[in-house]
C-alpha positions in Angstrom: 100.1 103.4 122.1 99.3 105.2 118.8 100.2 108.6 117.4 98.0 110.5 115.4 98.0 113.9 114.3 94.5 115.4 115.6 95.1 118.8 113.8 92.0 120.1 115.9 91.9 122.4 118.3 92.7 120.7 121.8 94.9 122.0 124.1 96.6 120.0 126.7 94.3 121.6 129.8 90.7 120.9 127.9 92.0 116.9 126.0 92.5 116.2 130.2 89.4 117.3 131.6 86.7 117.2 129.2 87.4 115.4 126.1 87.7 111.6 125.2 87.9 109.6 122.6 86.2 106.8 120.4 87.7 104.5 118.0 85.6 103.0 115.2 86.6 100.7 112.9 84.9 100.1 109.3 85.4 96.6 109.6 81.6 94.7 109.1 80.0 93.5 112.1 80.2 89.7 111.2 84.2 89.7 111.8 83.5 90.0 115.6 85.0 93.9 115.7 86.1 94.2 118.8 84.8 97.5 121.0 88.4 99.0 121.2 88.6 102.3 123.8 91.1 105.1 123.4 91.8 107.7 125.5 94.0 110.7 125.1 97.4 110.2 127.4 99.0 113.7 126.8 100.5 115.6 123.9 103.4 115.4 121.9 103.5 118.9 120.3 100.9 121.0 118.5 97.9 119.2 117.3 100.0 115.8 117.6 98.4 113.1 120.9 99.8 109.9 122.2 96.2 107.9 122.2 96.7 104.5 124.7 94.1 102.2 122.6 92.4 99.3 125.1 91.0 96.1 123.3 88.8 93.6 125.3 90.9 90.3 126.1 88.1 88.2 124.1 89.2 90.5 120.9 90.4 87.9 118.0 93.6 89.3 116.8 93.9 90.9 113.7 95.7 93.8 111.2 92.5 95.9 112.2 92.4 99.0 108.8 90.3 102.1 108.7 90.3 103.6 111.9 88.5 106.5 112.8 89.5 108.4 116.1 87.1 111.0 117.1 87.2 113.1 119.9 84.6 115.2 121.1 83.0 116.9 124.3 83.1 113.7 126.9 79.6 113.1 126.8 78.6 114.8 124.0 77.1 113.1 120.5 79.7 110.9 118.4 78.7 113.1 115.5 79.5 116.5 117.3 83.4 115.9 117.5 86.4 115.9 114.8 87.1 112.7 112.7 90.7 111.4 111.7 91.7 109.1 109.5 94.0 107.0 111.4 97.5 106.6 108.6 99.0 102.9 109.7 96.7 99.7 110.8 96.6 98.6 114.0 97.8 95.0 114.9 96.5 93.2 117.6 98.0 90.0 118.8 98.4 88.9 122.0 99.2 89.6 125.5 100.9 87.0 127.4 101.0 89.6 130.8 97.1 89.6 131.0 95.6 86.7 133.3 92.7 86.8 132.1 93.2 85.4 128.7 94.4 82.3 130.0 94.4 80.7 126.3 98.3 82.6 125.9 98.8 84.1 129.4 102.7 82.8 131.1 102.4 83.2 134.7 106.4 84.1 134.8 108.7 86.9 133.2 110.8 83.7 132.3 108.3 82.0 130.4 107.8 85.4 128.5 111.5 86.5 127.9 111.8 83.1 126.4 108.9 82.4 124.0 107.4 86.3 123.4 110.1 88.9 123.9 113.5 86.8 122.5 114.2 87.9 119.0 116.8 84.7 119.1 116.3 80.8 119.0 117.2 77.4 118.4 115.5 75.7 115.4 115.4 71.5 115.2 115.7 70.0 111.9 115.8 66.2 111.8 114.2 63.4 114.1 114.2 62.8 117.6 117.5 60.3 117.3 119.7 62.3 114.9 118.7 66.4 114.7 120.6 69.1 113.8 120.5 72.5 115.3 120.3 75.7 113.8 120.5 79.4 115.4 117.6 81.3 114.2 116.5 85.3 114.1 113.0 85.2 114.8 112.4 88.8 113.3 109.0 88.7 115.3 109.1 92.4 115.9 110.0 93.3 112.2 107.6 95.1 110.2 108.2 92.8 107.3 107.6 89.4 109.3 104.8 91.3 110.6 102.9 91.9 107.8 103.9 88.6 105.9 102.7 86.9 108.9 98.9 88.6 108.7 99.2 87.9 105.1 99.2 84.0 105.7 96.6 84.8 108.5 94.3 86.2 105.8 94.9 83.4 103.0 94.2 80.8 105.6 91.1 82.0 106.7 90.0 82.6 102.7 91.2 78.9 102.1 88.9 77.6 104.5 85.8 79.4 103.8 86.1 78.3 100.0 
């Protein structure tokens, strides 16, 4: 879920009934863009809406930057709604709960409390005979690791197209 402040003129009867929403993302069409789709899920105060965002299991993950949410009559033209710069980039990386991505799909909640949700770990240093073991913060969830992860993301893929 994202928050973005609409500053538009919905109220929480109309957003419900007759309005949607469409994310587009600037991103060129050669880096696979995924079709994300958004819809409103209720709002947090005046002109502020938690948006639920749905990406298709196929999507490649990504730090995915200039977003555009625009909502507008359901039905009616993209052109004829509001546009809004969405502030923060939206990260897409995996979901282990989904079946149908069985490239990272864990059929139990074990399996995913151990190797997805656990911010905690063992890390092996040494060889199989004589290792050592060291207890490790993963900081997966940090915004820091985050983005330094992505980072590495994006100067491997650069590496290899040179």
């Amino acid at each position: 879920d994202g928050r973005f402040d609409g500053g538009g003129h919905l109220n929480e009867t109309v957003h419900a009934k007759k309005m949607d929403v469409v994310f587009v993302n600037s991103a060129p069409a050669e880096f696979n863009n995924p079709q994300f789709s958004a819809r409103i899920k209720h709002s947090i105060g005046q002109h502020i809406y938690l948006v639920e965002v749905t990406t298709p299991v196929e999507s490649p993950i990504g730090k995915y930057q200039d977003i555009t949410v625009s909502i507008r009559d359901k039905g009616g033209d993209k052109a004829s709604g509001e546009a809004f710069a969405v502030a923060d980039p939206l990260y897409l990386l995996f979901n282990p709960w989904i079946k149908e991505d069985a490239v990272v799909y864990l059929p139990t909640e074990e399996l995913r409390q151990e190797h997805v949700i656990n911010e905690y770990g063992n890390v092996y240093g040494g060889s199989l005979g004589s290792y050592e073991t060291t207890k490790w913060y993963y900081g997966q969830s940090n915004q820091v690791a985050l983005d330094a992860a992505f980072f590495l993301l994006e100067k491997v893929d650069r590496a290899r197209a040179a």
